[in-house]
C-alpha positions in Angstrom: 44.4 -12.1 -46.7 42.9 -9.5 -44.6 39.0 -8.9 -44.6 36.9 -6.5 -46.6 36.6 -3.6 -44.5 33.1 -2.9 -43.3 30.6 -0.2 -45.2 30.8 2.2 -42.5 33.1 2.2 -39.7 32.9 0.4 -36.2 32.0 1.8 -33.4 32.4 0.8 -29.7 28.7 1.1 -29.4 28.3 -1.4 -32.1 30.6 -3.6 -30.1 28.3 -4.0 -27.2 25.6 -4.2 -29.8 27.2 -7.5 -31.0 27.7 -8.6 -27.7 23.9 -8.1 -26.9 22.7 -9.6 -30.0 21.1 -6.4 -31.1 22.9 -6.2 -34.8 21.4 -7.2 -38.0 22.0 -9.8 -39.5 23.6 -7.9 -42.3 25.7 -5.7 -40.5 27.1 -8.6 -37.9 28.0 -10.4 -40.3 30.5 -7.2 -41.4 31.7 -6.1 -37.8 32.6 -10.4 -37.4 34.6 -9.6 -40.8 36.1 -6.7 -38.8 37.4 -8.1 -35.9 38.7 -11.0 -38.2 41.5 -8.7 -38.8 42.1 -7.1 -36.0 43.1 -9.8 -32.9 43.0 -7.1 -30.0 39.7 -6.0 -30.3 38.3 -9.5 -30.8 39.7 -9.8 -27.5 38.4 -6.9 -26.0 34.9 -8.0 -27.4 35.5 -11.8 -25.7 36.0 -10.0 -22.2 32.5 -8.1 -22.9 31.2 -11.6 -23.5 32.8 -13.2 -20.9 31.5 -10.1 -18.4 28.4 -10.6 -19.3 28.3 -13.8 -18.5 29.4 -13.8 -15.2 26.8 -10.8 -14.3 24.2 -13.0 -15.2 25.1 -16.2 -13.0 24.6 -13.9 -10.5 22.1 -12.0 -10.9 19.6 -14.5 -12.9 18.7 -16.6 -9.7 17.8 -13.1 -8.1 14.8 -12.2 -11.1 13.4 -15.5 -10.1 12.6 -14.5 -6.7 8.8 -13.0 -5.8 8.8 -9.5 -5.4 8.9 -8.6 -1.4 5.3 -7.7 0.3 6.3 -4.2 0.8 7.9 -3.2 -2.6 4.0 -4.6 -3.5 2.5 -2.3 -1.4 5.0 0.1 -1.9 4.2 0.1 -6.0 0.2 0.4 -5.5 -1.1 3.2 -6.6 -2.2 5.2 -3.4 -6.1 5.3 -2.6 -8.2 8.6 -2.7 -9.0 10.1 0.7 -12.5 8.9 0.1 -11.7 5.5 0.3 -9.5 5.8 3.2 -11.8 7.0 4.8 -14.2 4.6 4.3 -12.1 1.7 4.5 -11.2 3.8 8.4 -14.8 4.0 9.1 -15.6 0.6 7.9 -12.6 -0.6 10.2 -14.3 1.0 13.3 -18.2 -0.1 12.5 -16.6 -3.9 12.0 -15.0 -3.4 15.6 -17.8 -1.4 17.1 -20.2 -4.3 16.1 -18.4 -6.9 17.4 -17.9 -5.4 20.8 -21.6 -4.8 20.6 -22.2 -8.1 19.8 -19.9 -9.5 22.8 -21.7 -7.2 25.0 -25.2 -8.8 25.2 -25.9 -11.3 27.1 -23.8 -12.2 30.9 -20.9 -9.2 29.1 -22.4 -6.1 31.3 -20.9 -2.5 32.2 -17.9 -4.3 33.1 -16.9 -5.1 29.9 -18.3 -2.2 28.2 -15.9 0.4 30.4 -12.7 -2.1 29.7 -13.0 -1.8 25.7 -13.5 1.7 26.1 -10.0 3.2 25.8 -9.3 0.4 23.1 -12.2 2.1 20.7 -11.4 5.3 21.8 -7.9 4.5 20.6 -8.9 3.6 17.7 -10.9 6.3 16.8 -7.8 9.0 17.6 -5.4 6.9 15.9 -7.2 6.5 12.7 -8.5 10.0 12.3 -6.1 12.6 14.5 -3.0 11.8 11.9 -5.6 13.7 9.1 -4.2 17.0 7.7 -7.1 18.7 6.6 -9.9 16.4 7.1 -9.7 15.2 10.6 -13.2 16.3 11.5 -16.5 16.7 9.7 -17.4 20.0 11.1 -15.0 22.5 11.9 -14.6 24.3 14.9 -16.0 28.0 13.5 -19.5 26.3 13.1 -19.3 24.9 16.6 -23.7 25.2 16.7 -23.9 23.3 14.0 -21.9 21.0 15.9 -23.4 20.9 18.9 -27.1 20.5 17.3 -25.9 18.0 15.4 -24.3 15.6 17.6 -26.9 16.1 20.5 -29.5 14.9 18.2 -27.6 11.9 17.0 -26.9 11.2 20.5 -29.9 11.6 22.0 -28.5 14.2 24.8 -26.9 17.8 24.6 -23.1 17.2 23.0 -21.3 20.4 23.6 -17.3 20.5 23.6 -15.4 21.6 26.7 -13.1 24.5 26.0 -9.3 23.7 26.9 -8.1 27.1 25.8 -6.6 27.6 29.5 -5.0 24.4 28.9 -3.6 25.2 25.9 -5.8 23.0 23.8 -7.8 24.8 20.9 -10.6 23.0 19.4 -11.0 22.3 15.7 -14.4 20.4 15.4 -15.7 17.1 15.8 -17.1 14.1 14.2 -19.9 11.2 14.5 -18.4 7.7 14.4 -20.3 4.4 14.4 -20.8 2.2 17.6 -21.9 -0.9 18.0 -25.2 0.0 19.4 -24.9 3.3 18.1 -23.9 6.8 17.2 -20.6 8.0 19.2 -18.9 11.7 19.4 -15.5 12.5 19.3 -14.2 16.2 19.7 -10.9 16.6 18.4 -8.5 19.6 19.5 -4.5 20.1 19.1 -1.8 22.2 21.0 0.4 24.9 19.7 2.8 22.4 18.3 -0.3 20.6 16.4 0.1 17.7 18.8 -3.9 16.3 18.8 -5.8 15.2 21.1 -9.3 13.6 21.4 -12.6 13.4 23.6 -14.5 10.4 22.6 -18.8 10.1 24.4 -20.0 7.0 24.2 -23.2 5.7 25.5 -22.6 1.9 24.6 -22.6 1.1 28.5 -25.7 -1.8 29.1 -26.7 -0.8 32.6 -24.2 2.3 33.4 -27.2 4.5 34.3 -28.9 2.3 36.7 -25.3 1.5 38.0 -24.8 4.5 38.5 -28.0 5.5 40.5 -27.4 6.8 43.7 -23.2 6.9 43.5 -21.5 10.3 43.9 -17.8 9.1 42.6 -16.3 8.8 39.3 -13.4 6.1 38.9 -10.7 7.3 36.5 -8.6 5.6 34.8 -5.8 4.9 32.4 -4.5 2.7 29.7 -2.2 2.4 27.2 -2.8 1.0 23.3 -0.4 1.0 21.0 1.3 4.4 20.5 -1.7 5.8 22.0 -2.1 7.1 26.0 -6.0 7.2 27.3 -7.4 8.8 30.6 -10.9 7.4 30.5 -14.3 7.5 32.7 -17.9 6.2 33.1 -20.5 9.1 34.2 -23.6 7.4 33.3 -25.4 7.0 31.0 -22.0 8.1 29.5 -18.1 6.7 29.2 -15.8 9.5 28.0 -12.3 9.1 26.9 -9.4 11.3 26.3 -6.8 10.1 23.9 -3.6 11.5 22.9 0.3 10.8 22.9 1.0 12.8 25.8 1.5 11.3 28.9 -0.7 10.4 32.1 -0.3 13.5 34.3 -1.3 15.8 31.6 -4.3 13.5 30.2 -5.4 13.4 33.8 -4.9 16.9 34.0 -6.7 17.8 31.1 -9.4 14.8 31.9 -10.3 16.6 35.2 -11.3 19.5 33.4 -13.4 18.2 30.8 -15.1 16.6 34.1 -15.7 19.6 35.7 -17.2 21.5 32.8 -19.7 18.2 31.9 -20.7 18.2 35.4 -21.7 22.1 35.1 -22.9 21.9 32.7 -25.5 19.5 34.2 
């Protein structure tokens, strides 16, 4: 005796449906009365079943695993600028203090002019990647800069101009040492490549070390991603940073030189 043919008809959507468990209770109990009836489709709704079954013995173990660190960070919601910038600055004050810190004491000028490229590094890598904020004040107030910075800094703080090098600058900023204010002068090429000028004064005993000497020792270094020609002309260590290699940072370096030491 064949079954009593369902209220409405069956449809293949309904099939998975009774696969997944997502019928009523009334209306499974007519689509089971349905494929009483009818053999091939009860077998074609076995193979769903049986399909099913086999997609979750494999992939079941898989939802049990923790999510992967970097799909985490990947799902964070992305920080304002603000706080980037905060967190960049609070990055730099933590390492400028604790080179301060390891400076007192037996650590003397030494020391100081070996960390140099590394915060000077630091500085360029955290703030030349910036689009639109990579400086506090902008190149077209350049007196504001400069009264500025020499204030903070206790000593006139005006940029070099690279223009004949092909380097244009866009401003500067003030970034926290460990003892103390430091400058950095940021400028870029025609491509947008940047590069940076970072004045420190954070050298215990440069000026008296440097009483009486008539050479400046330059010198390079590389951290990271990051290529620095850098030099101690008490009372202060400059630093120029940028991805480009040694022969054009020490060509551009010898420049900034020579207009510091005109400007004298």
């Amino acid at each position: 005796m064949n079954a009593a043919p369902p209220h409405s008809p069956v449809t293949e959507s309904e099939l998975h449906a009774l696969v997944d468990g997502q019928l009523t209770a009334e209306r499974r109990q007519e689509v089971e009365s349905y494929l009483a009836g009818r053999p091939e489709e009860a077998a074609r709704v076995q193979s769903y079943r049986r399909h099913k079954h086999e997609l979750r013995a494999l992939f079941d173990p898989v939802l049990g695993e923790a999510l992967p660190a970097r799909l985490q960070r990947a799902a964070r919601p992305p920080r304002p600028w603000s706080l980037q910038r905060a967190a960049a600055g609070l990055a730099i004050a933590l390492v400028g203090g604790a080179i301060g810190w390891g400076l007192r004491g037996s650590i003397g000028t030494r020391a100081a002019v070996a960390l140099l490229p590394e915060r000077a590094a630091m500085a360029h890598a955290v703030y030349s990647p910036e689009p639109r904020r990579a400086v506090e004040v902008s190149a077209d107030q350049e007196d504001q800069l400069v009264t500025w910075l020499s204030k903070r800094m206790g000593a006139p703080m005006k940029p070099p101009h690279l223009q004949a090098l092909g380097y244009t600058l866009e401003g500067g900023r003030l970034l926290p040492g460990g003892q103390g204010p430091v400058a950095q002068f940021m400028y870029h090429d025609p491509a947008g490549a940047r590069l940076t000028l970072y004045v420190s004064r954070e050298l215990p005993g440069a000026e008296a070390a440097g009483k009486g000497r008539q050479d400046v020792a330059f010198r390079f270094a590389r951290e990271g991603q990051v290529n620095v020609f850098y030099w101690v002309d008490p009372p202060f260590g400059y630093a120029i940073s940028a991805g480009a290699g040694q022969s054009e940072l020490a060509r551009v370096s010898a420049e900034v030189y020579r207009q510091l030491a005109a400007a004298r």
